[in-house]
N, CA, C and O of each residue as an XYZ file, in Angstrom:
224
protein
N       0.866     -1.165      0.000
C       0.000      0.000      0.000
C       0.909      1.223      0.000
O       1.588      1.570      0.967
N       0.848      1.953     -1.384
C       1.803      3.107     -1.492
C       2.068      4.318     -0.112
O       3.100      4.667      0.462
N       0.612      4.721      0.061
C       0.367      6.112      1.168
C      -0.155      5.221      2.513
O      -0.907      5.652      3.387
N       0.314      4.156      2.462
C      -0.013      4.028      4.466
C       0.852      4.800      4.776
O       0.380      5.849      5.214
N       2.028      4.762      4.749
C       3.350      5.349      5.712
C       2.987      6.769      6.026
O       3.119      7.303      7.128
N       2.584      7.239      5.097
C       2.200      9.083      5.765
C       0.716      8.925      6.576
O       0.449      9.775      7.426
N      -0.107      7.985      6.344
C      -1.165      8.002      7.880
C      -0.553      7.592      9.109
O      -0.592      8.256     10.144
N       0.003      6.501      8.974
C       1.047      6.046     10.306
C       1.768      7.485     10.688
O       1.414      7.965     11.765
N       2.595      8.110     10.033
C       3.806      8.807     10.599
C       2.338     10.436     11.083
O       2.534     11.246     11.988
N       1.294     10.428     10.325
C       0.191     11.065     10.784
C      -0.561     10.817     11.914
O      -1.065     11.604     12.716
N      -0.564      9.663     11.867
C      -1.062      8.481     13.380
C      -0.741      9.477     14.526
O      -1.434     10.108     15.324
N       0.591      9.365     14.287
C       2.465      9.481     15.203
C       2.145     10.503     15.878
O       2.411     10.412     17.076
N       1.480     11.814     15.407
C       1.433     12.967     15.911
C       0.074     13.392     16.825
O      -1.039     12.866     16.829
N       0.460     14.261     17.407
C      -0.684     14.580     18.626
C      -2.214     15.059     17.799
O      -3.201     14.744     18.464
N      -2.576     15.862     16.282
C      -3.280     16.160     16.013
C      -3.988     14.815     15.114
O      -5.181     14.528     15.210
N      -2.723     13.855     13.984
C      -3.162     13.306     13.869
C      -4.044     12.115     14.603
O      -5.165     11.753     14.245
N      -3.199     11.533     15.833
C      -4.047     10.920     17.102
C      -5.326     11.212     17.112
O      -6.250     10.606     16.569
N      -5.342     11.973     17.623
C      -7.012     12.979     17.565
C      -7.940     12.603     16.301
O      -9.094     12.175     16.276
N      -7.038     12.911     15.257
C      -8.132     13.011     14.310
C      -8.353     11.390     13.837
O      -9.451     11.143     13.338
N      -7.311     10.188     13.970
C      -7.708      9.245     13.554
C      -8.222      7.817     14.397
O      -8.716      6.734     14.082
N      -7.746      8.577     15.785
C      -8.384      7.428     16.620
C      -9.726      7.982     17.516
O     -10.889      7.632     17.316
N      -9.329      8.791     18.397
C      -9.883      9.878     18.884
C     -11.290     10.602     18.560
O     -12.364     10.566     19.160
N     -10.919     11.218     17.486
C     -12.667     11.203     16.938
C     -13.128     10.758     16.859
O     -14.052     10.870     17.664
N     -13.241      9.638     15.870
C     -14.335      8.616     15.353
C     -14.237      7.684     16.440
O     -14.996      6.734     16.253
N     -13.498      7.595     17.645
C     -14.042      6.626     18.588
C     -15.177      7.113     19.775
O     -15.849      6.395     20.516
N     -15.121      9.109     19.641
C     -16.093      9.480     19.962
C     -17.538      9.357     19.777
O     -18.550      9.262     20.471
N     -17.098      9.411     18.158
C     -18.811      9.717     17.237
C     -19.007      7.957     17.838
O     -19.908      7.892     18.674
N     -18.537      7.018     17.635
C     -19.256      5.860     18.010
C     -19.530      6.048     19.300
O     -20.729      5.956     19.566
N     -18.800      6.284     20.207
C     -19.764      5.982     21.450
C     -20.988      7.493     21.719
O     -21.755      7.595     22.676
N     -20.877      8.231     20.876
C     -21.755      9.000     21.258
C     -23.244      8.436     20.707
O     -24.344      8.521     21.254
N     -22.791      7.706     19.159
C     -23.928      7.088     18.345
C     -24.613      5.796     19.717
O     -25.832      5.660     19.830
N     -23.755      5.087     20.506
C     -24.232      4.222     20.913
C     -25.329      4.642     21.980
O     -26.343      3.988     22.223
N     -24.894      6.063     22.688
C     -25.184      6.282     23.631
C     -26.388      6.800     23.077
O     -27.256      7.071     23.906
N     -26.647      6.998     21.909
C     -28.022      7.906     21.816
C     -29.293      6.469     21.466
O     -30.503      6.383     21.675
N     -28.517      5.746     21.004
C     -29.401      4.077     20.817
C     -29.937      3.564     22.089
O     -30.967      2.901     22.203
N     -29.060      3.970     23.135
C     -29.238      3.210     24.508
C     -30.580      3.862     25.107
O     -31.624      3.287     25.414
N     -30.223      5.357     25.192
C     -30.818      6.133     25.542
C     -32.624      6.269     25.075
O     -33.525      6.540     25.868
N     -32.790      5.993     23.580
C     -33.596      5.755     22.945
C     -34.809      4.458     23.539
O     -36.018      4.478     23.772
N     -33.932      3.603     23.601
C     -34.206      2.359     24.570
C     -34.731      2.661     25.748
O     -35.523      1.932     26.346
N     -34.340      3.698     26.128
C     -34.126      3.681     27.864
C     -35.649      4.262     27.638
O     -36.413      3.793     28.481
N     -36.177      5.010     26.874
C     -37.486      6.128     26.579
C     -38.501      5.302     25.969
O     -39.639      5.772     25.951
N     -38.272      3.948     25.372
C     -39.288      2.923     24.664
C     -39.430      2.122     25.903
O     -40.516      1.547     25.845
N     -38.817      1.846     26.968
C     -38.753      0.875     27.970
C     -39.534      1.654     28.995
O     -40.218      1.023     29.800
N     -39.502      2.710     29.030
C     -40.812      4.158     30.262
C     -41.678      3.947     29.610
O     -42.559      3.292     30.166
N     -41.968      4.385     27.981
C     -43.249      4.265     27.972
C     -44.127      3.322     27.689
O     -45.355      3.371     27.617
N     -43.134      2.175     27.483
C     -43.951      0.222     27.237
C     -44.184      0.369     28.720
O     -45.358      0.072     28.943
N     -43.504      0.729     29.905
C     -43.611      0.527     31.044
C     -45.468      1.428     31.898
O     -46.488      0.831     32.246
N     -45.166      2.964     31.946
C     -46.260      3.785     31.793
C     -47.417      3.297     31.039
O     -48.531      3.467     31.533
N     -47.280      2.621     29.730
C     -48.343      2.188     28.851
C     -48.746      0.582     29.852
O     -49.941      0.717     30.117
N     -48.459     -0.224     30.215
C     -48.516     -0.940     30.813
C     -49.227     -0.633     31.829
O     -50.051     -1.452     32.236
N     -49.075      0.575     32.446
C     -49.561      0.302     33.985
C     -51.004      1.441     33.543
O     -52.016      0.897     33.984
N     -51.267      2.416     33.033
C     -52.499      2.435     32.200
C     -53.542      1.144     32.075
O     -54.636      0.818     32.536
N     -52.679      0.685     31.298
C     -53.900     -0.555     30.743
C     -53.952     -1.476     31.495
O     -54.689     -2.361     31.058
N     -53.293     -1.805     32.907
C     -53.726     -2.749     33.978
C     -55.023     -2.344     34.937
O     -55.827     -3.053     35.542
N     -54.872     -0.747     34.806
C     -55.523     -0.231     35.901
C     -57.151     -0.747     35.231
O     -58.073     -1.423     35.687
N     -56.913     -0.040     33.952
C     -58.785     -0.259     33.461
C     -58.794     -1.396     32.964
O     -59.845     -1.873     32.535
């Protein structure tokens, strides 16, 4: 692979760091966290909806 060596030696450096591990290991856990979260708001209101329809 001709141009790995300049992402590696890009890797190497404090901005590249950032930009190639660093970020995008953010955006994933931020993506995960908004899935979880999502979950967490379908699981209140299956829950709330539940206790509605026990009462009547």
């Amino acid at each position: 692979v001709p141009y790995l060596g300049y992402a590696i030696e890009t890797a190497r450096t404090t901005y590249g760091f950032l930009a190639l591990i660093i970020i995008p290991a953010l955006i994933i856990v931020w993506d995960q966290a908004q899935k979880i979260w999502e979950e967490i708001k379908k699981a209140r209101k299956n829950k709330a909806l539940g206790m509605v329809n026990n009462k009547s």
